[in-house]
PARO-885878 format. One record per residue: x, y, z of N, C-alpha, C, CB in turn. Coordinates in pm, whole numbers, padded with zeros to 5 digits, always signed. Glycine has a CB too. Example, Ala and Ser with C-alpha at 12.3 -4.5 7.8 and 13.67 -1.06 7.14 Angstrom:
2
+01319-00569+00780+01230-00450+00780+01320-00330+00780+01131-00447+00905;+01285-00225+00708+01367-00106+00714+01290+00003+00787+01408-00060+00572;
//
This chain:
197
+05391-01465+01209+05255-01458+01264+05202-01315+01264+05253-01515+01408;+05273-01218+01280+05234-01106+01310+05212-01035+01201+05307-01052+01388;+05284-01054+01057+05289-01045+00932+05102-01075+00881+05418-01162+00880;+05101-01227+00909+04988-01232+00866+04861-01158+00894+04975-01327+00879;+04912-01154+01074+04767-01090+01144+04760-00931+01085+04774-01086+01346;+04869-00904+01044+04839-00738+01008+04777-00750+00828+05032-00619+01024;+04764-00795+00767+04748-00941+00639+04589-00901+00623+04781-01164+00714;+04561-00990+00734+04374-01015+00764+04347-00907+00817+04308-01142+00874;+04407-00816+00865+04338-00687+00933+04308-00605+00785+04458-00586+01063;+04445-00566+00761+04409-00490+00632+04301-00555+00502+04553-00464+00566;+04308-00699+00470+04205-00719+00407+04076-00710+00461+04219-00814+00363;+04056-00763+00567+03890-00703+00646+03883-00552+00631+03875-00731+00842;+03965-00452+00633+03932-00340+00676+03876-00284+00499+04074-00260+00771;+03973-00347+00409+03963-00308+00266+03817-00344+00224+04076-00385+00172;+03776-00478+00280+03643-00555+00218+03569-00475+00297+03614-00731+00235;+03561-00432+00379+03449-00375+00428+03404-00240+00384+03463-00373+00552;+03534-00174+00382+03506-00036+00300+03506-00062+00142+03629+00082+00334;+03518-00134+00096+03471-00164-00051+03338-00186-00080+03530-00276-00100;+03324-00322+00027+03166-00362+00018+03078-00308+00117+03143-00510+00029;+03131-00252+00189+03041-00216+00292+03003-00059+00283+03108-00254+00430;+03078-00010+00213+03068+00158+00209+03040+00193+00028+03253+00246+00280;+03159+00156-00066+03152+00189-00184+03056+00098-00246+03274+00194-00240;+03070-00022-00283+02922-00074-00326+02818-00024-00296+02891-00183-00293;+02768+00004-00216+02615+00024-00200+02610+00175-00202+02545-00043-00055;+02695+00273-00149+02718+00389-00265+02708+00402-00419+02831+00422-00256;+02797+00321-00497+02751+00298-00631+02628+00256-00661+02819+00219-00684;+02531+00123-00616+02453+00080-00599+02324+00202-00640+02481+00021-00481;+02302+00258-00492+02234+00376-00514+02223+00486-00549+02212+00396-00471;+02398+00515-00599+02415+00608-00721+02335+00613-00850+02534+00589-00764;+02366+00420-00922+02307+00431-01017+02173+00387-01024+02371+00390-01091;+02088+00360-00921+01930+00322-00934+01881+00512-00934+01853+00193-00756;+01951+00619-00823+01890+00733-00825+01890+00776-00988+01962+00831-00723;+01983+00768-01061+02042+00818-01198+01884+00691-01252+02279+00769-01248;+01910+00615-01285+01825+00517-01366+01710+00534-01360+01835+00395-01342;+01662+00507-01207+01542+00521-01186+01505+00581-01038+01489+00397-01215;+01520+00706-01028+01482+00820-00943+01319+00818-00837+01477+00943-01061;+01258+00761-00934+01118+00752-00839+01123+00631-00766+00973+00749-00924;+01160+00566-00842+01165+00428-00748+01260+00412-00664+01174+00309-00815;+01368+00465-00709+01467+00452-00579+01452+00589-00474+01643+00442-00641;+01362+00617-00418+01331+00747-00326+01218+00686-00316+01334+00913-00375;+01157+00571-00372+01013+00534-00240+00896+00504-00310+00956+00677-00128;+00895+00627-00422+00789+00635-00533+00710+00702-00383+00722+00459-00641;+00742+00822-00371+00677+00888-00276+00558+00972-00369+00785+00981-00185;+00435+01023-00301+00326+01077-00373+00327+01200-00325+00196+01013-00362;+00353+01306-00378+00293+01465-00357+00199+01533-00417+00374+01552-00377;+00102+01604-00291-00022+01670-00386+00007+01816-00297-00224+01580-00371;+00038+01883-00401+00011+02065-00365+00151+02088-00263-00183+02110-00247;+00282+02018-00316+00354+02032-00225+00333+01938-00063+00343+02170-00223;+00264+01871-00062+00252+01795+00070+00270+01664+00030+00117+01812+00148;+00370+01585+00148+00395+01433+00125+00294+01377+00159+00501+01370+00192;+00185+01317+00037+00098+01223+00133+00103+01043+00135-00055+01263+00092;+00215+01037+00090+00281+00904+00086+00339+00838+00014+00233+00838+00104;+00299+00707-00016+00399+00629-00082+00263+00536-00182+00519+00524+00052;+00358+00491-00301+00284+00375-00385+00331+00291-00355+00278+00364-00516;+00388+00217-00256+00464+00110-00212+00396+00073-00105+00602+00134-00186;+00360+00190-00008+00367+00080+00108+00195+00157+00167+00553+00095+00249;+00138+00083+00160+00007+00114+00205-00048+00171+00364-00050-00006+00178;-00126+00300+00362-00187+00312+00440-00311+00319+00482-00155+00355+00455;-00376+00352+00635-00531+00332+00636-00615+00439+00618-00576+00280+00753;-00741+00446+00554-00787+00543+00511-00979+00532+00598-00757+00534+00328;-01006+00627+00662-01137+00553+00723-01220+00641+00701-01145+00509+00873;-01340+00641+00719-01459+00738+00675-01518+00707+00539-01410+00889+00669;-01607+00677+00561-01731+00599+00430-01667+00684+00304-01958+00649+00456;-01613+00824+00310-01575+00931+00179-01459+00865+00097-01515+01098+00236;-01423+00762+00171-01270+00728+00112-01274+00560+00103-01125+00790+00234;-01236+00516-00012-01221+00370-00031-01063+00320+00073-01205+00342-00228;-01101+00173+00126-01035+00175+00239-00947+00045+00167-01131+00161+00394;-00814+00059+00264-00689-00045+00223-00706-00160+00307-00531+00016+00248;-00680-00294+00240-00692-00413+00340-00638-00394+00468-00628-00530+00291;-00657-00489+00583-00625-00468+00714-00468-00483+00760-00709-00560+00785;-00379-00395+00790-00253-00452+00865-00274-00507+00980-00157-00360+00892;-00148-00586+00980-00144-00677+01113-00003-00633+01159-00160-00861+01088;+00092-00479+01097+00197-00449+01064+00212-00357+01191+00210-00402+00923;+00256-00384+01326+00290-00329+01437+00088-00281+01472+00438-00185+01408;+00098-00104+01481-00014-00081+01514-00066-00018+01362-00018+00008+01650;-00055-00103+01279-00161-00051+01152-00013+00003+01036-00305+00130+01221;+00027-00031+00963+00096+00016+00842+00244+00083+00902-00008+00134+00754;+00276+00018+00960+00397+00029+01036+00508-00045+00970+00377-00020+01175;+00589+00027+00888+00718-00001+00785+00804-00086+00892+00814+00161+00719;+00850-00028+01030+00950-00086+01129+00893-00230+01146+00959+00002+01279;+00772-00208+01110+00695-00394+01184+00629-00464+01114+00581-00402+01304;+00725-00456+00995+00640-00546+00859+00588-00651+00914+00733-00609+00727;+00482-00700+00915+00496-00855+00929+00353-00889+00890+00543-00917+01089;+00294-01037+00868+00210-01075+00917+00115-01113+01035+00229-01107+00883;+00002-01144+01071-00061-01192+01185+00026-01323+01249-00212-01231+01142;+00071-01388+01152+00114-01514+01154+00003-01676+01254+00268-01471+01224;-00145-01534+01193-00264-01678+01256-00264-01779+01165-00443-01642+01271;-00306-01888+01154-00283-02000+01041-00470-02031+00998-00176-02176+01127;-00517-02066+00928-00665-02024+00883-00753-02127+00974-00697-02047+00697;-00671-02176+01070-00770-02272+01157-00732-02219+01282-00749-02447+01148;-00653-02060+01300-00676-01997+01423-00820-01917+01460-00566-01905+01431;-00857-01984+01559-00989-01930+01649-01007-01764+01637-00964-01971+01830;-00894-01721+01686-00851-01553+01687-00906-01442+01555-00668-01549+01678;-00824-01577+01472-00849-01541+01302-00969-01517+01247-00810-01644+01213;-01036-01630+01317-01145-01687+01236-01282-01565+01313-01166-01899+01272;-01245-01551+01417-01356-01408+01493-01318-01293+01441-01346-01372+01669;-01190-01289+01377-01156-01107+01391-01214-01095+01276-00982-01028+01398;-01223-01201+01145-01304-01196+00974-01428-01181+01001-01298-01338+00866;-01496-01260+01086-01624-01276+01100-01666-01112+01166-01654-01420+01198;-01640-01089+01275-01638-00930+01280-01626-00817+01159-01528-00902+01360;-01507-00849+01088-01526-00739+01009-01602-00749+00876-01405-00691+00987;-01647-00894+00849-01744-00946+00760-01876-00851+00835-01754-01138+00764;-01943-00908+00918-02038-00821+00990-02047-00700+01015-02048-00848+01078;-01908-00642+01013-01944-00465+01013-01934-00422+00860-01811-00355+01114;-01923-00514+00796-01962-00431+00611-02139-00429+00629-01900-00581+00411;-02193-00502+00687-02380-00464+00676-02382-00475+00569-02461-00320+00715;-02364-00546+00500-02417-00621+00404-02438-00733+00316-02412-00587+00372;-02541-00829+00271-02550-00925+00258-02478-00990+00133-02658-00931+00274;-02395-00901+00004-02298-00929-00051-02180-01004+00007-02273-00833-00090;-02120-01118-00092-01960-01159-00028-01893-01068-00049-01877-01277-00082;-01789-01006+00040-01720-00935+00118-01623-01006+00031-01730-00934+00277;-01503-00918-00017-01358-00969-00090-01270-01024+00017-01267-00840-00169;-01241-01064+00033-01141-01140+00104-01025-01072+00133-01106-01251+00038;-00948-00988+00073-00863-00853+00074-00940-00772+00183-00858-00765-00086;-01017-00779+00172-01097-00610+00276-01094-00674+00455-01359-00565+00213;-01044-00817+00483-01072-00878+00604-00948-00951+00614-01203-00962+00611;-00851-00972+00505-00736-01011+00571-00605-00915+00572-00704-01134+00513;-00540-00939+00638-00355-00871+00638-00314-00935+00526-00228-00917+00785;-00274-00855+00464-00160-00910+00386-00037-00975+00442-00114-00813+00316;+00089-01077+00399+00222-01117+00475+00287-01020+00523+00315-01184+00403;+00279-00907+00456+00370-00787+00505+00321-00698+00601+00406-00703+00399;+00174-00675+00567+00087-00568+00680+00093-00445+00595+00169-00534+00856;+00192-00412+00459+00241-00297+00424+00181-00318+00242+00428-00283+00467;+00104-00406+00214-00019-00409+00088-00047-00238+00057-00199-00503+00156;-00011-00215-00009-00092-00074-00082-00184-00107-00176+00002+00028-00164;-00211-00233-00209-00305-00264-00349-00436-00342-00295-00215-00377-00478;-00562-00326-00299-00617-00425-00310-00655-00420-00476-00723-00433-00203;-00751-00566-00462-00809-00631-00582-00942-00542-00644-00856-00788-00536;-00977-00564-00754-01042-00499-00860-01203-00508-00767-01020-00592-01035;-01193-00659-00772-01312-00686-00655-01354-00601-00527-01279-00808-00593;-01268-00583-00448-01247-00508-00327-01302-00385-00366-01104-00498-00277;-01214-00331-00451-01271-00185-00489-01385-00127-00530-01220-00144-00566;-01445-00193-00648-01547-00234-00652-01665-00245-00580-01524-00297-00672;-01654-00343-00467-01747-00381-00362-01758-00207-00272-01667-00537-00254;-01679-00186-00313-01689-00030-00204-01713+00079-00270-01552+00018-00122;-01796+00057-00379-01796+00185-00502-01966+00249-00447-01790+00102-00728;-02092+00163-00356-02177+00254-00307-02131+00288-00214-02290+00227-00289;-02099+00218-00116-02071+00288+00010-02002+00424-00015-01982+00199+00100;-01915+00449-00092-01801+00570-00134-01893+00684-00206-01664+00507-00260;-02017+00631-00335-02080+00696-00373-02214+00753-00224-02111+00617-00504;-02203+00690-00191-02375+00743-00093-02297+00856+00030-02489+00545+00034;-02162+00814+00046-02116+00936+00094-02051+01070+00017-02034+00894+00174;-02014+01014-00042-01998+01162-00144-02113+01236-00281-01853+01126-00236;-02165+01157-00315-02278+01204-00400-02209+01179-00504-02338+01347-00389;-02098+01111-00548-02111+01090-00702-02133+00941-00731-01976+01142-00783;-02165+00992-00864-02270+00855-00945-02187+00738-00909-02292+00857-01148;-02268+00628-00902-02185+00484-00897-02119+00463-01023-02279+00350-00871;-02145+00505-01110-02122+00448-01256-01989+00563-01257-02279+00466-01399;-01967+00677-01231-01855+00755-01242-01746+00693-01140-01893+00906-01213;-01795+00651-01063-01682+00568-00964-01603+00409-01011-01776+00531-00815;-01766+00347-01072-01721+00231-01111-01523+00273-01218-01884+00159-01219;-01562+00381-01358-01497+00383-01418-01354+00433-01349-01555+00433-01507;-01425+00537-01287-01289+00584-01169-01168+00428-01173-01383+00608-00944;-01249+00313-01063-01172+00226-01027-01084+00115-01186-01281+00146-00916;-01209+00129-01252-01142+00072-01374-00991+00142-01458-01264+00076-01476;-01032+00310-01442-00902+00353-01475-00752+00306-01368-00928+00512-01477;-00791+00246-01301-00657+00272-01213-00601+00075-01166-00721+00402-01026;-00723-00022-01205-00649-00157-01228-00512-00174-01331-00759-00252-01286;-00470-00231-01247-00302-00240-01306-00339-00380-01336-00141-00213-01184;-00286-00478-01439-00283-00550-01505-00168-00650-01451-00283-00491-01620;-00202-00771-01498-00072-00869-01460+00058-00806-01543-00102-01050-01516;+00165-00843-01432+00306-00790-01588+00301-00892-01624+00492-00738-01575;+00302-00847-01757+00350-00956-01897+00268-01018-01915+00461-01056-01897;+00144-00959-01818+00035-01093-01840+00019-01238-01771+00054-01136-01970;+00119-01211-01712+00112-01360-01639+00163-01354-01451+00246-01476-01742;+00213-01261-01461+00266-01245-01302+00214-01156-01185+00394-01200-01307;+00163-01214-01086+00035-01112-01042-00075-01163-01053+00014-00990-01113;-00133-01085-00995-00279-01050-00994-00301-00878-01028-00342-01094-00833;-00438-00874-01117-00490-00728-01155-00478-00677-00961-00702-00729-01255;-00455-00556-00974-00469-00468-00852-00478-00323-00891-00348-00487-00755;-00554-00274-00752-00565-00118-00786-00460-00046-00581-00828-00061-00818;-00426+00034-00692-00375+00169-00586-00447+00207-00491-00358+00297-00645;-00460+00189-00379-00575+00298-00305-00496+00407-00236-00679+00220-00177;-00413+00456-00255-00375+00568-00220-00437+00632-00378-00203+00574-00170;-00357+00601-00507-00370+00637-00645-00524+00674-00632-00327+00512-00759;-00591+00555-00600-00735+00591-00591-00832+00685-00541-00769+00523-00554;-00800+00735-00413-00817+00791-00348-00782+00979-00331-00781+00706-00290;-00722+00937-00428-00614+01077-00482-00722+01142-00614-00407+01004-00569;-00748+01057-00679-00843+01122-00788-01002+01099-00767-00805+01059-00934;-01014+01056-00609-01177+01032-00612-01165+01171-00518-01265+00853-00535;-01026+01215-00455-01005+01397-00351-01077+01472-00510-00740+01483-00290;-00980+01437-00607-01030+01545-00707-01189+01544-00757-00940+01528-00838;-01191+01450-00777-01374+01398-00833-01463+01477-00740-01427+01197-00804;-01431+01490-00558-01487+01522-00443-01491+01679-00463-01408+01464-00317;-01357+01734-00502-01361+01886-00498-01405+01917-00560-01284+01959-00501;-01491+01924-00694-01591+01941-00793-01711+01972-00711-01608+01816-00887;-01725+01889-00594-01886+01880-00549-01851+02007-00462-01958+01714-00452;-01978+02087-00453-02038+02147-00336-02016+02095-00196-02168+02145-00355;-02071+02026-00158-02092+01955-00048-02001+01870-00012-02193+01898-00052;-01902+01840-00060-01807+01756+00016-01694+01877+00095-01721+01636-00107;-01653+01825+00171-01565+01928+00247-01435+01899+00222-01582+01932+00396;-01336+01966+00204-01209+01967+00192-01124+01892+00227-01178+02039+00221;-01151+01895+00397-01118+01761+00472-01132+01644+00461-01152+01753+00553;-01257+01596+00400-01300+01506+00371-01221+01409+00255-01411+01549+00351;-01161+01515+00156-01133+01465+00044-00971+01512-00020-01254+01505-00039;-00883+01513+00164-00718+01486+00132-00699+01387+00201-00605+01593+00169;-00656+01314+00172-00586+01186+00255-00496+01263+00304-00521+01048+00178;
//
């Protein structure tokens, strides 16, 4: 008996430091070696400063800056509190908090559907071509550049289905937002602040 129990100790202790320590050491040995950006986050730096991630979306506010769909992810883009609302589309709650933020766009255009819901995760970095789009005056009447230089802006930066079939087209709004800072620092009149995330 005692044979064995020392048996199962040493194999638990082996499996665990095999799988529990060296696997996932190797693991992330070879994704850093393979693929380095992606395995570190696909973090974004401008001028030496972390201003985030292409993964996991944050909020961006002020008419100067095209804005990311709504989290429902703790208090706003909170990685620890991925989650959804988990309202179901015939919650009351649901159905006032859209209608509100339908009504604070002021305007009589349909509103994308991305710009008023959470994503499942709360942590969406992408909205839709549409979305972006829909926010190309508002973005122009605060910064002064042309609608038509913005439109293309957003067109450069739709990502395509992979393979063509998986997905939906989406755009970056961090990505986005990053080259509409640069488009901004060109102008006179936009302020600095205005145009770093």
């Amino acid at each position: 008996m005692k044979r064995h129990l020392i048996t199962a100790c040493l194999y638990t202790a082996i499996t665990a430091i095999v799988l529990g320590v060296g696997y996932p050491l190797l693991i992330t040995g070879i994704a850093r070696l393979a693929f380095p950006a992606q395995a570190s986050g696909e973090l974004v730096w401008r001028n030496g400063v972390l201003v985030g991630s292409r993964l996991i979306g944050q909020p961006f506010s002020g008419d100067h800056y095209f804005h990311s769909r709504p989290s429902a992810a703790g208090s706003g883009y909170d990685a620890s509190a991925s989650s959804g609302s988990n309202l179901g589309p015939t919650s009351k709650p649901l159905v006032e908090r859209i209608a509100q933020s339908v009504s604070s766009e002021k305007t009589e255009a349909p509103v994308p559907v991305d710009l008023v819901t959470a994503s499942g995760s709360g942590l969406d970095p992408d909205i839709s071509p549409a979305a972006a789009l829909y926010q190309v005056h508002r973005v122009s009447s605060a910064t002064g550049i042309p609608e038509e230089t913005l439109r293309r802006l957003v067109a450069a930066h739709i990502t395509p289905r992979q393979l063509g079939l998986l997905g939906e087209p989406r755009v970056n709004v961090l990505e986005l937002n990053l080259d509409l800072g640069r488009l901004s620092e060109n102008k006179p009149n936009i302020s600095r602040s205005q145009t770093n995330p």
